[in-house]
KEVO-736212 format. One record per residue (C-alpha): z, y, x. Coordinates in steps of 0.5 Angstrom, whole numbers, padded with zeros to 4 digits, always signed. Last residue first. Example, Ala and Ser with C-alpha at 12.3 -4.5 7.8 and 13.67 -1.06 7.14 Angstrom:
<pts>
+0014-0002+0027/+0016-0009+0025/
</pts>
This chain:
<pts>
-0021+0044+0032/-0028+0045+0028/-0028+0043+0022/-0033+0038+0019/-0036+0036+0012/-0035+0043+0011/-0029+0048+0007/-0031+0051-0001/-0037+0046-0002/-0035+0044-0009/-0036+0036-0006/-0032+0038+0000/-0026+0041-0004/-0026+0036-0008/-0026+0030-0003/-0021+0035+0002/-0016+0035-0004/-0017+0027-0004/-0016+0027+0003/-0010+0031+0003/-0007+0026-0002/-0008+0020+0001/-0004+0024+0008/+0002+0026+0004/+0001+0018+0001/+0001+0015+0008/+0006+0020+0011/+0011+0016+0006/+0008+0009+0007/+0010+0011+0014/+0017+0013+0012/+0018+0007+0008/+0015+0002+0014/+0019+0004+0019/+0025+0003+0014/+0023-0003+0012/+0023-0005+0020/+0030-0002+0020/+0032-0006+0015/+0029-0012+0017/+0033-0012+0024/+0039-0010+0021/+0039-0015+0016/+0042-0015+0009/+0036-0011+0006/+0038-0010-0002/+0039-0002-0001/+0032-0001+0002/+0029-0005-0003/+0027+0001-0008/+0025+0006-0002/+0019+0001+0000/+0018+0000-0007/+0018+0007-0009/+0013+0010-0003/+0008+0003-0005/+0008+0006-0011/+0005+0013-0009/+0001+0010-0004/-0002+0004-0009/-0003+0012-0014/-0007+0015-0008/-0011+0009-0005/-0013+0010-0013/-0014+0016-0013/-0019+0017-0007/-0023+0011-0010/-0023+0015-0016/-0026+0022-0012/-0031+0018-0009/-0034+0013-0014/-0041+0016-0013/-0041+0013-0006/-0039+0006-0008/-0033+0003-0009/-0033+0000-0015/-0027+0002-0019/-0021-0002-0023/-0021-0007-0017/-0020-0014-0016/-0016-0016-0011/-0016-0024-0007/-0009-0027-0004/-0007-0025+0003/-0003-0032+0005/+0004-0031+0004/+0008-0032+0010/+0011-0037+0014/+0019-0036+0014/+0022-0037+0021/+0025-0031+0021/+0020-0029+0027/+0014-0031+0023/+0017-0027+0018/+0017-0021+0023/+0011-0023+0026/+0007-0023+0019/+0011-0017+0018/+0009-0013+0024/+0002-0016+0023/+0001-0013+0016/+0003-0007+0018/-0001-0006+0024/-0007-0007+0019/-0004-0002+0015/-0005+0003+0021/-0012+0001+0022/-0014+0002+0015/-0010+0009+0015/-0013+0011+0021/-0021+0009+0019/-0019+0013+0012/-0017+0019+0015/-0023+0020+0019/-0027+0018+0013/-0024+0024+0009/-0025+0029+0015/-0032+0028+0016/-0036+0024+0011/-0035+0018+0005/-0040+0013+0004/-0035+0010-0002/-0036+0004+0003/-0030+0006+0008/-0026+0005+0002/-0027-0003+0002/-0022-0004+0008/-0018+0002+0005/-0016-0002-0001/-0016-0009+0003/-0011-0006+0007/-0007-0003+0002/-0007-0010-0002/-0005-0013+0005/+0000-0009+0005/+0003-0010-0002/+0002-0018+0000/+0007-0016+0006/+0012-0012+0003/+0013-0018-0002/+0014-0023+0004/+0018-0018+0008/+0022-0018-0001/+0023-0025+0000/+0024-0025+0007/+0030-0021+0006/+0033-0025+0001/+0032-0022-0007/+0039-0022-0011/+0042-0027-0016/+0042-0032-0010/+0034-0032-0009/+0032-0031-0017/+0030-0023-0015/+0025-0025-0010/+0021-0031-0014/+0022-0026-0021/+0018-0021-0016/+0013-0025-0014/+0012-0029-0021/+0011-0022-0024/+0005-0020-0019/+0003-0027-0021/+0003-0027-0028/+0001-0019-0030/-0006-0021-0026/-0006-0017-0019/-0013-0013-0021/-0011-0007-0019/-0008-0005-0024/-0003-0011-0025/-0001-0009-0018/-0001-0001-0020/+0004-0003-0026/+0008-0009-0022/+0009-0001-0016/+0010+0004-0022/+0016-0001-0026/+0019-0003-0019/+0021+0004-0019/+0022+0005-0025/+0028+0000-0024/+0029+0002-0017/+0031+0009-0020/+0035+0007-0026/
</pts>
């Protein structure tokens, strides 16, 4: 029940953020058909486009204008998406799967200045689903290499949305003037 949600949360962010219904579906139903289960590369090839879904959403983040501790953050987390997707290309590449071209997002916020808090949100909500997939494919991985590189991933992408929540609490936080742009440490 668990995955089954899950997966729910992770196809509702997809469409949310501009993946349409049909393609983000199509992903999964080519995943789940492979031998009445997904393949490791089906759900690395999966892994891989949620990754390039993060990478892009924080890529575009660093034009919300965004100051102090906040973008510090962000720079971090964008450089640690990047290494995602790289790990997962090589995996794939190492399997002998070419993998998945990085497809185009459309986003329901405009990342602009006066944005921030929404933006912070949405990095947040693809964390979160993000968090879920990665757990949810964890039992469905036959490979030992593959599972410990999912596994690497979960755990990254469960610091990830510990750390976008932080964020979004320093952005509310800043905008009403209770902690400064930058802390001295």
């Amino acid at each position: 029940m668990e995955r089954i949600l899950a997966r729910r949360q992770f196809m509702r962010v997809l469409t949310a953020t501009g993946l349409s219904a049909a393609f983000a579906g199509s992903l999964l139903d080519r995943a789940l058909a492979a031998h009445g289960g997904p393949s490791d590369a089906d759900i690395l090839q999966l892994a891989l486009t949620a990754e390039y879904l993060a990478a892009d959403a924080y890529t575009r983040s660093l034009f919300g204008g965004f100051q102090g501790l906040v973008k510090d953050y962000l720079e971090v987390a964008l450089s640690q998406e990047e290494a995602h997707v790289k790990a997962l290309r090589d995996t794939l590449s190492a399997l002998g799967v070419k993998p998945v071209e990085k497809p185009s997002f459309v986003y329901p916020v405009e990342f602009l200045p006066r944005n921030q808090l929404a933006i912070l949100r949405l990095l947040n909500a693809l964390e979160d689903a993000f968090v879920g997939a990665y757990l949810g494919a964890l039992p469905l991985i036959q490979s030992k290499d593959v599972l410990t590189l999912q596994a690497d991933l979960a755990r990254a992408r469960t610091e990830a949305a510990v750390a976008a929540a932080q964020a979004r609490r320093d952005a509310a936080l800043l905008a009403e003037g209770i902690i400064p742009a930058t802390r001295n440490e």
